[in-house]
PDB file of N, CA, C and O in Angstrom:
ATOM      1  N   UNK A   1      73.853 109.985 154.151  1.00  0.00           N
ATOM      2  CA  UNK A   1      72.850 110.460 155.117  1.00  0.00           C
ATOM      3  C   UNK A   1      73.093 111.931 155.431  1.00  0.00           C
ATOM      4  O   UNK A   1      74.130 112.416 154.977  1.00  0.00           O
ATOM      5  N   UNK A   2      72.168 112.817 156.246  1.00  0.00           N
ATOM      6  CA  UNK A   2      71.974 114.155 156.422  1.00  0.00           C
ATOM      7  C   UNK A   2      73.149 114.377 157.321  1.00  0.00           C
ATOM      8  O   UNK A   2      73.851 115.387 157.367  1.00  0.00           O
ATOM      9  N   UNK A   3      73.277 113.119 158.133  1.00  0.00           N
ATOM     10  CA  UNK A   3      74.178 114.018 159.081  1.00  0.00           C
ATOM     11  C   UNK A   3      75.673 113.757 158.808  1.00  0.00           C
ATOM     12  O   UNK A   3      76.502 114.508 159.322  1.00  0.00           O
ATOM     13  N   UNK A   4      76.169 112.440 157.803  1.00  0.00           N
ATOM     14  CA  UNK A   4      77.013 112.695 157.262  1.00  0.00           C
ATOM     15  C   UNK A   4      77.361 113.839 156.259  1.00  0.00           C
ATOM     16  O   UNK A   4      78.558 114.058 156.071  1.00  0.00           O
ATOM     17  N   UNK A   5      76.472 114.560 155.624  1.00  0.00           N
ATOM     18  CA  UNK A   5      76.915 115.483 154.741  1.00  0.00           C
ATOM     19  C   UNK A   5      76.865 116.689 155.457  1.00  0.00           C
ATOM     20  O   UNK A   5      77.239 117.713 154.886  1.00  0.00           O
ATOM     21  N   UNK A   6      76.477 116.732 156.575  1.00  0.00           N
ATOM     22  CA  UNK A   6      76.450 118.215 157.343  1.00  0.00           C
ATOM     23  C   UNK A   6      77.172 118.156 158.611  1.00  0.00           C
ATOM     24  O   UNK A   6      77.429 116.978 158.860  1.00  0.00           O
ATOM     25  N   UNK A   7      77.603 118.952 159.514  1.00  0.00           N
ATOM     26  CA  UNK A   7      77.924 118.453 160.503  1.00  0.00           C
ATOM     27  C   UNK A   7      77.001 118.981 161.682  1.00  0.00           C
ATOM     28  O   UNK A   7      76.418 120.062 161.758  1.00  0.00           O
ATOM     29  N   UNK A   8      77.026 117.948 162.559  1.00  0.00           N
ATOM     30  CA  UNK A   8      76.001 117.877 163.804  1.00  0.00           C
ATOM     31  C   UNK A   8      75.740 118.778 164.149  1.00  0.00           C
ATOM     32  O   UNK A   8      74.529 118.984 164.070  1.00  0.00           O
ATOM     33  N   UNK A   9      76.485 119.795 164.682  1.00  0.00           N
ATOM     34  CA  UNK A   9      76.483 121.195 164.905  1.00  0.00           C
ATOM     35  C   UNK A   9      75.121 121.867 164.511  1.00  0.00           C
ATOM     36  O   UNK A   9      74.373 122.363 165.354  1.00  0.00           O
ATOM     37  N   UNK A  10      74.772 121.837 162.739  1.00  0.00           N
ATOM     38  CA  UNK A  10      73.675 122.321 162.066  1.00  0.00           C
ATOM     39  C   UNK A  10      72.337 122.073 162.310  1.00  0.00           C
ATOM     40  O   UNK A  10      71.401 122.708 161.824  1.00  0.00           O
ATOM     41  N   UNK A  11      72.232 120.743 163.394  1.00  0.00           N
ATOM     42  CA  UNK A  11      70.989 120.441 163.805  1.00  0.00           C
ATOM     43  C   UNK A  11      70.724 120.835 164.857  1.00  0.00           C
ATOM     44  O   UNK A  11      71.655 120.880 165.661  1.00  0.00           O
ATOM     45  N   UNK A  12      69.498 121.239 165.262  1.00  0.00           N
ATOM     46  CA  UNK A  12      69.731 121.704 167.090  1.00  0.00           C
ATOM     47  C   UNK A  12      68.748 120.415 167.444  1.00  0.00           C
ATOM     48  O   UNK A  12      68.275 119.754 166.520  1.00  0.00           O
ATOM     49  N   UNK A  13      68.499 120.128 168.672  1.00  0.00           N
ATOM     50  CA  UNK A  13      67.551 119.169 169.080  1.00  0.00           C
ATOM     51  C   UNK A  13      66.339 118.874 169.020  1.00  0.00           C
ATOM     52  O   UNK A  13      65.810 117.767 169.114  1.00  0.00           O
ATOM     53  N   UNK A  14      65.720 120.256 168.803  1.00  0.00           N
ATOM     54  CA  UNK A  14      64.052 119.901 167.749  1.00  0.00           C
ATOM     55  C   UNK A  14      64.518 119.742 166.736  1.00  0.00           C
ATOM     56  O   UNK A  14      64.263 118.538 166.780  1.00  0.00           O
ATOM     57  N   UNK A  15      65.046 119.858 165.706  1.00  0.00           N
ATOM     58  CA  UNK A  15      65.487 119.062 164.589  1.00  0.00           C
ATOM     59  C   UNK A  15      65.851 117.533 164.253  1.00  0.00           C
ATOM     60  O   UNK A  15      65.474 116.624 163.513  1.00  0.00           O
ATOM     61  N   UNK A  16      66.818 117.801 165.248  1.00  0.00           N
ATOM     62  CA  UNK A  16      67.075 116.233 165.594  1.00  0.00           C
ATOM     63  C   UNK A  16      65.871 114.861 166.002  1.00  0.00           C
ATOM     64  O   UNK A  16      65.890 113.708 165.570  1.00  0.00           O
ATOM     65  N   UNK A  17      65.026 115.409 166.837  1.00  0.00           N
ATOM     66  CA  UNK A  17      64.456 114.635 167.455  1.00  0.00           C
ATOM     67  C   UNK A  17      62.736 114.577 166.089  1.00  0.00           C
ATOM     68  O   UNK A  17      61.996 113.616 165.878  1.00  0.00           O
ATOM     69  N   UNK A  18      62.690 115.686 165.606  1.00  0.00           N
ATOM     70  CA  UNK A  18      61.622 115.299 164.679  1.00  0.00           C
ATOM     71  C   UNK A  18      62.223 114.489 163.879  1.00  0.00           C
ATOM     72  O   UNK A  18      61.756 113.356 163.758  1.00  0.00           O
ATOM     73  N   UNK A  19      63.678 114.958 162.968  1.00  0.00           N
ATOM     74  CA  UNK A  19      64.582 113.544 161.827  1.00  0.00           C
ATOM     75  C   UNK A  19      64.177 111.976 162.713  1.00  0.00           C
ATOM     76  O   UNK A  19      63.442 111.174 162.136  1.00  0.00           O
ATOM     77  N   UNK A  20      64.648 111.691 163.939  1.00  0.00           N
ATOM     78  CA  UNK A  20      64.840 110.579 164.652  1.00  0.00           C
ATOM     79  C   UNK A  20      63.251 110.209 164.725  1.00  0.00           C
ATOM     80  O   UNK A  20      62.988 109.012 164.620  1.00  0.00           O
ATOM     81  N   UNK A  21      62.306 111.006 164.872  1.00  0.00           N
ATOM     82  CA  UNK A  21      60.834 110.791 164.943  1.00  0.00           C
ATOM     83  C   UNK A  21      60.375 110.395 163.776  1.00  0.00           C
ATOM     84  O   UNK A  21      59.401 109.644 163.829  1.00  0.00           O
ATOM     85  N   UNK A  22      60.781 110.674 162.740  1.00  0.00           N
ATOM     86  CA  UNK A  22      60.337 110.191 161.327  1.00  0.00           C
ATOM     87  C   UNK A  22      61.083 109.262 160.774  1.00  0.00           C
ATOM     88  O   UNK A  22      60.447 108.598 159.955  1.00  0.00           O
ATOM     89  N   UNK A  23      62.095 108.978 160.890  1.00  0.00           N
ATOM     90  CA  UNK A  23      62.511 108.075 160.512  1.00  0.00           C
ATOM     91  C   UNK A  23      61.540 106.311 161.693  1.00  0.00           C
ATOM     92  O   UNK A  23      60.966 105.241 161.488  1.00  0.00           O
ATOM     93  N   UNK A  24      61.905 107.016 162.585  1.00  0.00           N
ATOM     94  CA  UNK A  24      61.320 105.398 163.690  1.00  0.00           C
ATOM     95  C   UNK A  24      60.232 105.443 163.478  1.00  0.00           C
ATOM     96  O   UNK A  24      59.728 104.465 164.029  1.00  0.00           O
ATOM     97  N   UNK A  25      59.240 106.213 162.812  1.00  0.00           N
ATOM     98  CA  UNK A  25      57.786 106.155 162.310  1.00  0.00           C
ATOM     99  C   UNK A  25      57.681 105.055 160.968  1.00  0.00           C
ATOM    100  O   UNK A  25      56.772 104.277 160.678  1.00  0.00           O
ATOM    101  N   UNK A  26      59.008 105.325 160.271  1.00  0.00           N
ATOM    102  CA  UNK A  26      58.804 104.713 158.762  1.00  0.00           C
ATOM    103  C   UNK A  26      59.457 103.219 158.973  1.00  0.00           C
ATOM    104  O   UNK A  26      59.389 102.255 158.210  1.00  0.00           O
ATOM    105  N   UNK A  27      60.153 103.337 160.331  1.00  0.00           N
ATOM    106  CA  UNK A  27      60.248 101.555 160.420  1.00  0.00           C
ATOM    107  C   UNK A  27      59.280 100.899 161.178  1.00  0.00           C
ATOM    108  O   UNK A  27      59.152  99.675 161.172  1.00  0.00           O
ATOM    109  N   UNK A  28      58.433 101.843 161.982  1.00  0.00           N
ATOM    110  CA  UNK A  28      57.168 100.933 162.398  1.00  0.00           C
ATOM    111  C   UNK A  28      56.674 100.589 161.498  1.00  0.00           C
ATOM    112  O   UNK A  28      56.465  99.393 161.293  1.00  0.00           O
ATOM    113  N   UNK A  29      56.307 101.603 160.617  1.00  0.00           N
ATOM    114  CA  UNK A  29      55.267 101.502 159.368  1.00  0.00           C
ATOM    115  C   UNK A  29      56.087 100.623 158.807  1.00  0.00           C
ATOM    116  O   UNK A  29      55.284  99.695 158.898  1.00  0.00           O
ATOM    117  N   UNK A  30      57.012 100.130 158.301  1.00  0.00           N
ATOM    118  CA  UNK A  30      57.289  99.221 157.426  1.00  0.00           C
ATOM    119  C   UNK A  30      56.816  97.667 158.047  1.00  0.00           C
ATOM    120  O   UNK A  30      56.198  96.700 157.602  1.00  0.00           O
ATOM    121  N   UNK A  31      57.586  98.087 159.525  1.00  0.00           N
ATOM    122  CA  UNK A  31      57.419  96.746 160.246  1.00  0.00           C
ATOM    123  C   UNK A  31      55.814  96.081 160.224  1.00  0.00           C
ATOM    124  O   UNK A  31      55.513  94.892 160.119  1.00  0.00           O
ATOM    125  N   UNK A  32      54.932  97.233 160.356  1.00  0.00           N
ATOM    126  CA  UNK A  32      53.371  96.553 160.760  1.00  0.00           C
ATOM    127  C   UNK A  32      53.239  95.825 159.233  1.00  0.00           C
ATOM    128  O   UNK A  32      52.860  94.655 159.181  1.00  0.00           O
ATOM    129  N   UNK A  33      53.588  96.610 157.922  1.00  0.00           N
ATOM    130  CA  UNK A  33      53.420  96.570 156.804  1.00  0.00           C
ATOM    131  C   UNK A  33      54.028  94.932 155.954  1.00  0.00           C
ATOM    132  O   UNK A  33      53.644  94.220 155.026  1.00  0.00           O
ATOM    133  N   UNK A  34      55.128  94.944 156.913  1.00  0.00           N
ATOM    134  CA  UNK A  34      55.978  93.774 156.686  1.00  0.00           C
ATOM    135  C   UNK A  34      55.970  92.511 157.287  1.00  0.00           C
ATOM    136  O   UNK A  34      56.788  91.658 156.941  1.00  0.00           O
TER     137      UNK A  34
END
C-alpha cells in the first residue's frame, strides 16, 4: 500500500482524506454492486 511504501509524513491531510475518500467510494460501489 501507498502508505506503507512512503512515510506518513509525505501526505498532508487533503491528500489523505481524498486517498480515504476514494477508496470508501470503491467499497460502497462494490458493496451496492455486490
Amino acid at each position: 500500500m501507498l502508505l506503507q511504501r512512503y512515510p506518513a509524513g509525505l501526505f498532508n491531510e487533503a491528500e489523505l482524506e481524498a486517498l480515504l475518500r476514494v477508496l470508501t467510494e470503491r467499497v460502497d460501489c462494490s458493496g451496492k454492486l455486490g
